[in-house]
C-alpha positions as CSV (number, residue, x, y, z in Angstrom):
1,X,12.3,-8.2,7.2
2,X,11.8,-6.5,3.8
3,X,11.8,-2.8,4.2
4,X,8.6,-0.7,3.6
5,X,9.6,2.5,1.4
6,X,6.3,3.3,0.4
7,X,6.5,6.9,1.6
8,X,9.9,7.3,-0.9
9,X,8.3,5.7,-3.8
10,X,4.9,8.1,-3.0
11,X,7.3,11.0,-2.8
12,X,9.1,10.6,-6.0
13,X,5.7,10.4,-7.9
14,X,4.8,13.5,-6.1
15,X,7.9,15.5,-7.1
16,X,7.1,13.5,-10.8
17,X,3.5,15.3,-11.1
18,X,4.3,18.9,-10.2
19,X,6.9,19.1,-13.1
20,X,4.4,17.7,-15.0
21,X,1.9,20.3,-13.7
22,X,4.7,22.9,-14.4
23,X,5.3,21.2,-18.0
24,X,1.6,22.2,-18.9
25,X,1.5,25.4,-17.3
26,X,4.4,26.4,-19.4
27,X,3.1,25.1,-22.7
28,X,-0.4,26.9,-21.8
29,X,1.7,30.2,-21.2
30,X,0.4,30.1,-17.7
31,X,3.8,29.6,-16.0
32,X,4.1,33.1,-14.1
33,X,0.6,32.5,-12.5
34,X,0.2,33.0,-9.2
35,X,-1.1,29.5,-8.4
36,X,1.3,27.6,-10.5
37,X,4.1,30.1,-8.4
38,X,2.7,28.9,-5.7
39,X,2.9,25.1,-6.9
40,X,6.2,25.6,-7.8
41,X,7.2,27.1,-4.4
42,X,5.8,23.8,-2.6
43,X,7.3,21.7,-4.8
44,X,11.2,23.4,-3.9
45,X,10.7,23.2,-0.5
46,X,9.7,19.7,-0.3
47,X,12.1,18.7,-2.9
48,X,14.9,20.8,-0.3
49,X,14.0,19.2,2.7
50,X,13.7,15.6,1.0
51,X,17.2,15.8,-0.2
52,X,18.7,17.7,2.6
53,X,17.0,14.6,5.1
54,X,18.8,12.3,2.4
55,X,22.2,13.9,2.6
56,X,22.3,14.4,6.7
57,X,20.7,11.3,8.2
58,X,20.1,8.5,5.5
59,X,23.6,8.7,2.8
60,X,25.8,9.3,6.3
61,X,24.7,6.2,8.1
62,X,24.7,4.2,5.2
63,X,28.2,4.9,4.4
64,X,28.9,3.7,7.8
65,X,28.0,0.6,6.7
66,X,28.9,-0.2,3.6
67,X,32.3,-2.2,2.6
68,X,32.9,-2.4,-1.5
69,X,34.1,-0.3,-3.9
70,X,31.0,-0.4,-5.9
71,X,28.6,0.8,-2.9
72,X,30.4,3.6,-2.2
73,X,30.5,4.6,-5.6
74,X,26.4,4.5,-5.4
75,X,26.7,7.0,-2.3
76,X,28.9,9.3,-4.3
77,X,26.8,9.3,-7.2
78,X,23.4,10.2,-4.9
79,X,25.5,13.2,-3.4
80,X,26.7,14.5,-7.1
81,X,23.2,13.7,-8.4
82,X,21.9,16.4,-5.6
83,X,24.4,18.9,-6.3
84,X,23.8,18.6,-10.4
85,X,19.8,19.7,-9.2
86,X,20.3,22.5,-7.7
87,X,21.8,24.9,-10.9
88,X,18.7,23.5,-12.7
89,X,16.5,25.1,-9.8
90,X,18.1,28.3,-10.3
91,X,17.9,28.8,-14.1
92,X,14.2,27.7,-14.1
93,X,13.9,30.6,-11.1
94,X,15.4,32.8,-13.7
95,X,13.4,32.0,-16.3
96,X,10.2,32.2,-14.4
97,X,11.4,35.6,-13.0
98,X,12.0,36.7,-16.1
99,X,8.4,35.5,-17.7
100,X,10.9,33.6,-20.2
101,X,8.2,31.1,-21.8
102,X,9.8,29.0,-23.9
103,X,13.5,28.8,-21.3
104,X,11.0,28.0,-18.6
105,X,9.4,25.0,-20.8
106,X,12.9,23.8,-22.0
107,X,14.4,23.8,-18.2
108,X,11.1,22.0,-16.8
109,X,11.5,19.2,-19.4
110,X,15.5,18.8,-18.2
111,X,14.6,19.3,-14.5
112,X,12.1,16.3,-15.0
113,X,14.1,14.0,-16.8
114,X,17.2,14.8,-14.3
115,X,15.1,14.4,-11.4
116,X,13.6,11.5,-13.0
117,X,16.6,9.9,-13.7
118,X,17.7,10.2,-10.0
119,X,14.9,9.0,-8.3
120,X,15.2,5.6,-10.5
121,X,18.9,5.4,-9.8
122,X,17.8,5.8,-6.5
123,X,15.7,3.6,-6.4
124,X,17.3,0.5,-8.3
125,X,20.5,0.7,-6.5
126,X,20.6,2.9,-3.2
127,X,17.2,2.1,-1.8
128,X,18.3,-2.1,-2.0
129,X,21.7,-1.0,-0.3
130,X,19.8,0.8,2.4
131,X,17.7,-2.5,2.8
132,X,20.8,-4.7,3.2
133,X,23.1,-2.4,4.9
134,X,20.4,-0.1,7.7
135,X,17.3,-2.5,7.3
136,X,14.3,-1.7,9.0
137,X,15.6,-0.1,11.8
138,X,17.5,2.1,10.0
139,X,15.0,3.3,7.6
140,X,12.7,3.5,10.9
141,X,15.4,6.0,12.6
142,X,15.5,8.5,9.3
143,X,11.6,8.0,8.9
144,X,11.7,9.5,12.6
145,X,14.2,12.2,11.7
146,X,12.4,13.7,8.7
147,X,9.1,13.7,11.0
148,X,11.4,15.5,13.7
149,X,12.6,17.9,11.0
150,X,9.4,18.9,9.4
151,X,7.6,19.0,12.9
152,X,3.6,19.2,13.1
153,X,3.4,22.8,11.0
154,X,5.8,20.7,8.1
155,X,3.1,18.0,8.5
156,X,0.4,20.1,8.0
157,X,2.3,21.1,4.5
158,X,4.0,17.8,3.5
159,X,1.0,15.3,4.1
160,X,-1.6,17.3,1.9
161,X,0.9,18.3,-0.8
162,X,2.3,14.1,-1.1
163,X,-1.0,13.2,-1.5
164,X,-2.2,14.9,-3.7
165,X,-4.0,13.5,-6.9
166,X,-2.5,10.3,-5.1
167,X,-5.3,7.1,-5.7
168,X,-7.2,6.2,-3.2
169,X,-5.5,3.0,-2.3
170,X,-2.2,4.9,-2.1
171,X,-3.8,7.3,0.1
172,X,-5.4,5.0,2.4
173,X,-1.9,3.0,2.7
174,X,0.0,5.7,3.4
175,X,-2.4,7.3,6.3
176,X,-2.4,3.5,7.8
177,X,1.2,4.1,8.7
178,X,0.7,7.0,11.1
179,X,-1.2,7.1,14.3
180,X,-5.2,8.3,14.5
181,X,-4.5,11.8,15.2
182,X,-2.6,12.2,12.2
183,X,-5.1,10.7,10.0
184,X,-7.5,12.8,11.5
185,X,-5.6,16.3,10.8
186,X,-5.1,15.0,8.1
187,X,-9.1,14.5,6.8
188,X,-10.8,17.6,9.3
189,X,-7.8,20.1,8.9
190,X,-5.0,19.9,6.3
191,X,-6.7,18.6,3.2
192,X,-9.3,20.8,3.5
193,X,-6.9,23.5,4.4
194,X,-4.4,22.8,1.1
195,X,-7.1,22.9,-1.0
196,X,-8.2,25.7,-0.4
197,X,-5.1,27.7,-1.4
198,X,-4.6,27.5,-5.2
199,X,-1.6,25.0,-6.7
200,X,-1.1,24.8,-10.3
């Protein structure tokens, strides 16, 4: 059975548009505005608790499975890929902090084309290695540890914010996958409830 990774694929173009939101705001001169901050905020934590999900249930238990040379090699290069991210984070912090236009712009475009280039590494070489080696069950068992790391208050965050600006069809699909009262939060409670707090 092929493996569904629609959520990944969804996420990645949701980390994809907030730098591009950020890209704007920066060439605008709006960058230290509370909204984009808040934006910006969102878009670390999901961005952490992605990655971190990645590193302590999904890279661990694929590496239990694995047998060349050239598959680990993938594994290493999604862990080093992480750890390259995170000094990118900080100096676009600084620059933020610091209402440093034109370093904030310049960080944002490398941020975006690192992340970028992650997410397609990721996606042309560890996602079909988590499809031969876990399968569907696999993918199914860190699907059900990110939901039981993010918890119903994460929900009420993660669902809004990935969905975002997302088409409709994209939208619909991804809703499909989770039981009624999610969908239902979803539409009465956290939609409404995310937009009303200003991002970008």
């Amino acid at each position: 059975m092929a493996v569904d990774f629609t959520m990944m694929y969804v996420a990645h173009d949701a980390f994809g548009r907030d730098l591009r939101r950020l890209s704007a705001a920066c060439e605008r001169g709006d960058e230290t505005a509370p909204s984009v901050l808040a934006g910006w905020e969102m878009f670390k934590k999901q961005l952490s608790i992605h990655h971190t999900a990645e590193d302590v249930a999904l890279w661990p238990a694929l590496r239990e499975k694995v047998t060349f040379p050239e598959e680990f090699a993938v594994l290493d290069e999604m862990e080093i890929e992480h750890a390259q991210l995170e000094p990118l984070l900080e100096r676009l912090d600084k620059a933020l902090a610091a209402h440093d236009t034109a370093n904030a712009l310049e960080t944002t475009r490398v941020l975006a084309d690192a992340l970028t280039g992650h997410m397609r590494h990721e996606e042309s070489q560890a996602l079909p290695l988590v499809e031969a080696r876990l399968g569907e069950r696999g993918w199914q068992a860190f699907g059900r540890y990110f939901r039981k790391t993010q918890g119903l208050s994460g929900g009420a965050e993660f669902f809004p914010w990935l969905l975002d600006s997302a088409p409709d069809a994209t939208r619909t699909h991804v809703l499909s996958m989770f039981p009624a009262p999610v969908r239902f939060l979803y539409r009465r409670v956290w939609a409404p409830r995310y937009q009303r707090t200003m991002h970008w």
